[in-house]
N, C-alpha and C positions, 0 to 999 in steps of 0.2 A: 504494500500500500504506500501511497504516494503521500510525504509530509505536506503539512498543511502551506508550509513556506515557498516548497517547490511548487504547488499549484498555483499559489497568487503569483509566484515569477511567472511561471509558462503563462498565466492567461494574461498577464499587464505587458506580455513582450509579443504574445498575439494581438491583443488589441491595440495595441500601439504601432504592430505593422500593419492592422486594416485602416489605420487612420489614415485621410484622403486620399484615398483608394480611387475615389470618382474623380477627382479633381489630378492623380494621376494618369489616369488613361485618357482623360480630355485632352493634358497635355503630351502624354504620347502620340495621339492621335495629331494634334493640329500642330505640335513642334515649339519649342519653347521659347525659340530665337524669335523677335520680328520682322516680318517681309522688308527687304529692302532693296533697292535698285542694286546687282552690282558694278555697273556702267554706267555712270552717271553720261559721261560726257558721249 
């Protein structure tokens, strides 16, 4: 059986990597950098 210390690790280090999770794949999806000309002239 699993101690009570090790569970609150594994779940506060789970939850802490599904923290913006949507707001990652938005930015993997559309890229992070902003569109910018690279030829100006």
């Amino acid at each position: 059986m699993t101690s009570r210390t090790g569970k609150t690790r594994n779940a506060r280090k789970t939850r802490q990597h599904n923290k913006g999770k949507d707001r990652k794949k938005e930015q993997q999806n559309k890229g992070t950098t902003p569109r910018f000309p690279v030829h100006i002239d």
